[in-house]
C-alpha positions in Angstrom: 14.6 -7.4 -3.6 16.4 -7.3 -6.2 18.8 -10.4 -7.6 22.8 -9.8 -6.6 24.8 -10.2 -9.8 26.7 -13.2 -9.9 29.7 -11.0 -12.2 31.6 -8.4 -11.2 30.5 -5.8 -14.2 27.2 -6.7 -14.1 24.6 -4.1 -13.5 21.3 -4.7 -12.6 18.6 -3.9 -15.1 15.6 -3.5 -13.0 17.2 -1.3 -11.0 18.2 1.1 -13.7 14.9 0.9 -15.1 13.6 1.7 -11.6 15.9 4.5 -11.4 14.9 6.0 -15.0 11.5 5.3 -14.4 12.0 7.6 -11.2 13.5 10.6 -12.7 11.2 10.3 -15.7 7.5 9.0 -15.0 6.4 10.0 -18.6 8.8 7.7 -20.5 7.7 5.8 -23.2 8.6 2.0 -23.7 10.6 3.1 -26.9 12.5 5.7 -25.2 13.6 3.7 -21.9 14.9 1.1 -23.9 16.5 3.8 -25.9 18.3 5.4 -23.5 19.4 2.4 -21.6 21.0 1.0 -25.0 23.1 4.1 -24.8 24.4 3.0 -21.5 24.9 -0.5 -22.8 22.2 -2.6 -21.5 20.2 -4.7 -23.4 16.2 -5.2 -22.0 12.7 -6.3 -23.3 10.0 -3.9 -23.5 8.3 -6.6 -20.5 11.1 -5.6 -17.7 10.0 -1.6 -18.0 5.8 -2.3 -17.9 7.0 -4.9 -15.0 8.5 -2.3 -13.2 6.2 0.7 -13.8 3.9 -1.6 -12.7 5.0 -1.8 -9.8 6.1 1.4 -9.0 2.3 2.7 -10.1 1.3 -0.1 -7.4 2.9 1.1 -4.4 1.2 4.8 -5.0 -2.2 3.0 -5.3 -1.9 1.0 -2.1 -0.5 4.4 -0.4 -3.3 6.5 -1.6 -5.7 3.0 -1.0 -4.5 3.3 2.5 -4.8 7.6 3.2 -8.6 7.0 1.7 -9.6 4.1 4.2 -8.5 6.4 7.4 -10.1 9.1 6.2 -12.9 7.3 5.9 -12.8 6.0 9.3 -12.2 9.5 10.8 -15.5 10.2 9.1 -17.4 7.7 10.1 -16.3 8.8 13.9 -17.4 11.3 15.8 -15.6 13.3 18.1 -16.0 10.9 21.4 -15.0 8.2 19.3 -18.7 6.7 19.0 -20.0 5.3 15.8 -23.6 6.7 13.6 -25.9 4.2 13.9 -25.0 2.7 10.4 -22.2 2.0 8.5 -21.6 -0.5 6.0 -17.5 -0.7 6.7 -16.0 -3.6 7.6 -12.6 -2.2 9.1 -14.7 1.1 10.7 -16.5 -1.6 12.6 -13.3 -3.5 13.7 -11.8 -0.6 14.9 -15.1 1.3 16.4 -15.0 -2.2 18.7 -11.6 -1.9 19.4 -12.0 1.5 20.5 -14.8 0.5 22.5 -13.0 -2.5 23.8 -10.2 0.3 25.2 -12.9 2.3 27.0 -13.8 -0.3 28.9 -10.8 -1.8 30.1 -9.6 -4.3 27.5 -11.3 -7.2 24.7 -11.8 -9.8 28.0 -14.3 -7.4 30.0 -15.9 -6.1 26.5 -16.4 -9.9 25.9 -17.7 -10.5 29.6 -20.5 -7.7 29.6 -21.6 -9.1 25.8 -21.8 -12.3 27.7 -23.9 -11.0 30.5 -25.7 -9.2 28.3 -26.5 -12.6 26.4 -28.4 -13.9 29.2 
């Protein structure tokens, strides 16, 4: 979050950046800083590549995120029950967990592994 401003007229620059960024993804360095001299405010070319960065970052983790589910859903079929191979660490974590849910819970799952052990 961002920093509070410690005077009264102070804005805050990232969060104008964020905002211009926002209504105009295609900006160029020169142009940001360009248009937020017209407002008054005085930045480095570091503060708008910080915060496209980071904008650009949360749509990759998002779209990081959609992929890895549907990757999952793939890997499951219908019943919930797993091909024979898959190379997926977090398909196998939740392939046990589901698993673990259709036989009452991670302690008997664990149980009949034990006895299965021996």
């Amino acid at each position: 979050m961002a920093r509070k401003s410690s005077k009264p007229g102070e804005v805050n620059k990232s969060a104008v950046m964020r905002d211009l960024l926002q209504q105009n993804p295609g900006i160029s360095v020169s142009d940001a800083l360009a248009a937020l001299a017209k407002r008054g405010i005085k930045a480095h070319p570091t503060m708008y590549y910080f915060n496209k960065g980071k904008l650009q970052g949360k749509k990759a983790r998002r779209k990081q995120a959609h992929r890895m589910v549907a990757n999952v859903a793939a890997t499951m079929s219908s019943n919930g029950a797993a091909p024979a191979k898959t190379s997926d660490v977090v398909a196998t974590i939740l392939k046990v967990k589901h698993l673990a849910a259709e036989v009452g819970g991670l302690k008997k799952l664990k149980s009949l592994v034990e006895a299965l052990g021996e």
